[in-house]
N, C-alpha and C positions, 0 to 999 in steps of 0.2 A: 615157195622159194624161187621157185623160174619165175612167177611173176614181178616177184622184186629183182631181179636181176635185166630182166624187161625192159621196166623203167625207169633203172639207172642208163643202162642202155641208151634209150631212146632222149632221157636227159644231155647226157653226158654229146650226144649227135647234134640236138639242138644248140646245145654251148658252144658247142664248132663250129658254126653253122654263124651263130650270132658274132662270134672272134671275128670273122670272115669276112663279112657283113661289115662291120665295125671298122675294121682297117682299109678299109676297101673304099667309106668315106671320108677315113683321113687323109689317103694319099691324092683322095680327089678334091677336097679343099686345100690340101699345100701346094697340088700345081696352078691353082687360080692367080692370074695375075692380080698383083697387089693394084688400087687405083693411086695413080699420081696426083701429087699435091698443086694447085694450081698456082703457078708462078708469078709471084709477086714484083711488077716492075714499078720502082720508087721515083716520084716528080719530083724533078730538081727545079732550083730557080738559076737561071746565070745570066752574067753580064758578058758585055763585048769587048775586049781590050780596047784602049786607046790609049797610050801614052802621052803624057801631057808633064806640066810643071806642077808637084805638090809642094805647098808651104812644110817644112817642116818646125812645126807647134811645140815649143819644151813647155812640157804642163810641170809646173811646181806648185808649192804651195806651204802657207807659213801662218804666223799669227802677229796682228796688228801692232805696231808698237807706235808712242807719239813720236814724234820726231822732235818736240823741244818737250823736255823733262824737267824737272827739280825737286831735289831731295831737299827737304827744311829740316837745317840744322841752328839747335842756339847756339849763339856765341856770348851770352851772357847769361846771366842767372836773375832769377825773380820771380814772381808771381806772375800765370799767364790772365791777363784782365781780360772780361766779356767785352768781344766786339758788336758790329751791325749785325754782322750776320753770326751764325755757330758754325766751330770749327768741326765739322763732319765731313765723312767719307758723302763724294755725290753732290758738295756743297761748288756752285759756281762762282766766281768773281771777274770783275772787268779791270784793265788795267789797270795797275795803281789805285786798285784796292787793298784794305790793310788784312792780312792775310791772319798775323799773330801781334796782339798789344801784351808786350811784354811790362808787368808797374815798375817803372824807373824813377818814384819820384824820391827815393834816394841820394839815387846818382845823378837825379836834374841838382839838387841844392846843392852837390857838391860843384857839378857843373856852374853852376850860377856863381857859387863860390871865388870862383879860381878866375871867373869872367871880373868879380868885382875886382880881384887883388890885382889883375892886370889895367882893370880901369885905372884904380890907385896910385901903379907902379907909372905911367903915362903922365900922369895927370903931373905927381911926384919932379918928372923931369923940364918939367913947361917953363919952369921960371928961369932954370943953366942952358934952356936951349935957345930964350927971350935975350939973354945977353950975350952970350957964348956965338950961337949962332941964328941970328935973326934972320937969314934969307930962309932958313928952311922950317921955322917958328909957324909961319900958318897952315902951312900943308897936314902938319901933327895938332894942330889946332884945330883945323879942320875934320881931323880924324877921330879926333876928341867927343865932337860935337855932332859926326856922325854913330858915336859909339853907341847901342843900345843894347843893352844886358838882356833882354827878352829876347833878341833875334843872334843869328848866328853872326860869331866875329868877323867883320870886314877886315879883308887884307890891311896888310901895314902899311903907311905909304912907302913907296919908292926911293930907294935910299941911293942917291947919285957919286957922296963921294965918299974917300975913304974914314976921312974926319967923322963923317955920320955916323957912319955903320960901326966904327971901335966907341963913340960917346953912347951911341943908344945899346948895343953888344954890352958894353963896360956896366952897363942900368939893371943888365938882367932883363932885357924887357923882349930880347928873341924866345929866351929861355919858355918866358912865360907865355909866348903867344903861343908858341909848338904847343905847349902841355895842354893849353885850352882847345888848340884845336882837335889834339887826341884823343879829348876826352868830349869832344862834339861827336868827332867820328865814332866813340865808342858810345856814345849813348844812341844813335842812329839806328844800332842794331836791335837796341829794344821793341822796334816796330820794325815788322816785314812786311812790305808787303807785295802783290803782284803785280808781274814783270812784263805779263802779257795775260789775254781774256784765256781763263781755262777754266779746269775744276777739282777740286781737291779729288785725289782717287783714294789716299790713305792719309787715314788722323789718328794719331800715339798719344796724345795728349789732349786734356779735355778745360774746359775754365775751373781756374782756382788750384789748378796744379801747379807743382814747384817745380821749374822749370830749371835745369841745370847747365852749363855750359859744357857744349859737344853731344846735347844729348839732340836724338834724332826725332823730330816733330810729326813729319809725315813727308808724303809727297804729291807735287801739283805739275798736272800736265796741260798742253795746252791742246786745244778742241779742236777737230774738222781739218788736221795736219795728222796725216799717220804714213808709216812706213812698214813694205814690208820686206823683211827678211827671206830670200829665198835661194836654197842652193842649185848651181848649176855644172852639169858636168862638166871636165872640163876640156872635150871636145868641143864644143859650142862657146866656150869663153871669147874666143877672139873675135866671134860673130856677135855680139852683142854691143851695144852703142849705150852713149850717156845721152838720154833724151828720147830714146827711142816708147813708143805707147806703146801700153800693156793692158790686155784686156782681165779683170779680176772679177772672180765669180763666185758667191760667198756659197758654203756647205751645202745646203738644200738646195742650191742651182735656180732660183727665186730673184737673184738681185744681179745686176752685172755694173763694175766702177770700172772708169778707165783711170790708169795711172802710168807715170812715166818712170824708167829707170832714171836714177837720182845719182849714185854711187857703184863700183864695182871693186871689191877688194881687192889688190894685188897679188895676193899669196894663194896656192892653192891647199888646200884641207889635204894634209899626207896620209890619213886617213879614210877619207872618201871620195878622195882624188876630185873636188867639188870644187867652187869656186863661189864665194856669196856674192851674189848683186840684192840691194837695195831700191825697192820701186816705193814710189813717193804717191800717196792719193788723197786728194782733197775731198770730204764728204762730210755734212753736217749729223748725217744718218750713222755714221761709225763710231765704233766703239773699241777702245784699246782692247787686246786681246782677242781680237774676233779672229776666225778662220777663216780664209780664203785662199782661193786659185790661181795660180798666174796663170794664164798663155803665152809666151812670149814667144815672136816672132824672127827664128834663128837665123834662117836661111830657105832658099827654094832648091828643089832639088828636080832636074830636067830628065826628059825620057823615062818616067816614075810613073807606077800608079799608088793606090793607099787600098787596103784590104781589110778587115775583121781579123785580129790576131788567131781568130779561132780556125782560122781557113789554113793554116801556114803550118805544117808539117812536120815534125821533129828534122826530117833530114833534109829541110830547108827546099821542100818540095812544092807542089798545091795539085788538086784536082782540076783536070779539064775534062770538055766532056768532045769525043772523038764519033762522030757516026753513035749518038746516042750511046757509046758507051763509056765506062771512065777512065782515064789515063791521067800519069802526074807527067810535071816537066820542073825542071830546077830552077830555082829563081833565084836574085842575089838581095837578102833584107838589106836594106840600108839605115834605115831608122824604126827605134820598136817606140810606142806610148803604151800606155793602159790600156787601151784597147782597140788600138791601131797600127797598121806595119803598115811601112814603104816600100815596093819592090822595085829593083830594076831588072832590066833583060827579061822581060814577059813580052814577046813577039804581040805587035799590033792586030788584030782582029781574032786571036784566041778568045773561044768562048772558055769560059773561068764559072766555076757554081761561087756563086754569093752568098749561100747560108751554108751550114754543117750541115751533111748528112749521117744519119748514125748509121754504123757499120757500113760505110764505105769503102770501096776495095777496088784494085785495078783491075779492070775487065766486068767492072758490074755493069749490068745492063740497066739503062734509066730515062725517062720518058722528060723531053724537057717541059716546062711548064709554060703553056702558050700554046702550043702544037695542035693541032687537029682542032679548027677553030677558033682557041682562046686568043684573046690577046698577048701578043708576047711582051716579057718585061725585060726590058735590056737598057740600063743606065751605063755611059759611057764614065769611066772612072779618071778623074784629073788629078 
């Protein structure tokens, strides 16, 4: 029994002993200084200030339209006859090409008609105009003999006095030449054709269709003349000029056209507060409906430089860099683009960082790039 009591004993001392021990190395690892993390200093790139004149650039942009159009509508009714070529979307034609042969040989025989009744009605008054009035007998004789039923009616001659115009009036025979002529003009519309070299863009009607009157055939535009539509704000409105070049630059940034403003609408958009101008561009290569870019060239703006919109600061700030480290200063934006600003009042020979840095901050410390050795990069900004 003393034995066991022994070497609980002498247990129970060592447990003490090992406590002791035990704590003894932890207050000695918590006073060990912790190792510091090696301090990270981030290469900036910057430029130099120089104040200079920048163009300010209104980029817009819109889609093609031609500038001479035409919707075909019939004015008559009939059957549409196969021309030289078919009437499809895509389909080219040169001037005074026949666009649509509408079959009129209805309305030709009645045209022919009404040419012979007035040959008749003429012809009818030859023999009271032979005694009645013989000075004016061969001019109408004449007219007679120039008359031919296949070609379009030649005017009437010239009717000089009063006596003529109530004997030949009194005949019926003005009656008759109007009717013939209106129905020249109306059979004219049977055949359309083109006005200028273009190309059918849309076809509603195919050969052998019944074509109606007012009904809508298609439409033809004409080629390598397009316009485009682009809104401007209308701060810049009064800076723009009729004739002034425009540089255009299609979607993928692959192509560049130059074209000139054409038109400027007078009203501004109450809505967008915009203002349309119209740029005119000749290109065999374009296509109604394509997209493109204006640049257009507003105005210059003095003692400015231009930045990366990404540089410029919520509270209309930027980073400079001071004895290597960062400071802002306030600047005044003058004009924003997509991805461009113009400042003014940025003091001449401020160095300015020219790319983002992530988490940048006033008072960070930053190593410029160029420095101990390298070449330095410093683009003077216009």
């Amino acid at each position: 029994m003393n034995l066991r009591k022994l070497i609980l004993s002498i247990l129970g001392v060592l447990l003490i002993i090992a406590a002791f021990y035990g704590a003894g190395l932890i207050v000695k690892n918590k006073n060990k200084p912790r190792p510091r993390p090696n301090k990270v200093v981030k290469t900036v790139f910057v430029d130099t200030v120089q104040n200079g004149t920048v163009p300010i650039v209104i980029s817009a942009n819109g889609n093609l339209v031609a500038k001479r159009r035409m919707e075909l509508y019939a004015e008559v009714q009939g059957v549409f006859r196969r021309g030289n070529k078919l009437f499809k979307a895509g389909q080219e034609y040169g001037s005074g090409e026949t666009l649509i042969n509408i079959d009129a040989s209805e309305y030709y025989a009645s045209v022919q008609s009404s040419k012979s009744s007035l040959y008749n009605l003429i012809t009818s008054i030859m023999p009271d105009l032979r005694l009645d009035y013989p000075e004016i007998f061969p001019k109408w004789d004449a007219y007679l003999r120039s008359f031919d039923i296949n070609k379009r009616t030649p005017p009437l001659p010239e009717m000089t006095s009063e006596k003529e115009k109530f004997f030949v009036s009194g005949r019926g025979v003005l009656t008759n030449y109007y009717n013939v002529k209106n129905q020249e003009q109306r059979l004219s519309k049977y055949i359309i054709t083109a006005p200028y070299k273009g190309v059918l863009t849309e076809a509603l009607v195919t050969e052998g269709t019944l074509i109606r009157s007012g009904q809508k055939l298609g439409e033809y535009i004409n080629i390598g003349v397009y316009e485009l539509e682009v809104a401007v704000s209308k701060t810049y409105s009064d800076l723009l000029k009729i004739g002034e070049s425009v540089e255009l630059v299609n979607l993928e940034g692959t192509e560049t056209y130059t074209g000139k403003v054409s038109r400027i609408n007078g009203r501004v958009d109450q809505a967008s507060q915009t203002i349309t101008a119209y740029i005119e561009v000749r290109n065999t290569s374009l296509k109604e409906g394509m997209y493109l870019e204006a640049n257009l060239n507003a105005k210059e703006e003095t003692d400015a430089i231009e930045i990366d919109r990404g540089l410029l600061l919520e509270n209309e700030q930027i980073f400079v860099v001071r004895d290597s480290v960062l400071d802002v200063i306030n600047v005044k934006p003058v004009y924003f683009s997509s991805e461009r600003v113009v400042l003014k009042e940025v003091p001449n020979g401020t160095t300015i960082i020219n790319k983002p840095v992530a988490g940048a901050y006033v008072g960070m410390l930053v190593k410029v790039y160029g420095e101990n050795g390298t070449v330095t990069k410093s683009n003077d900004i216009e």
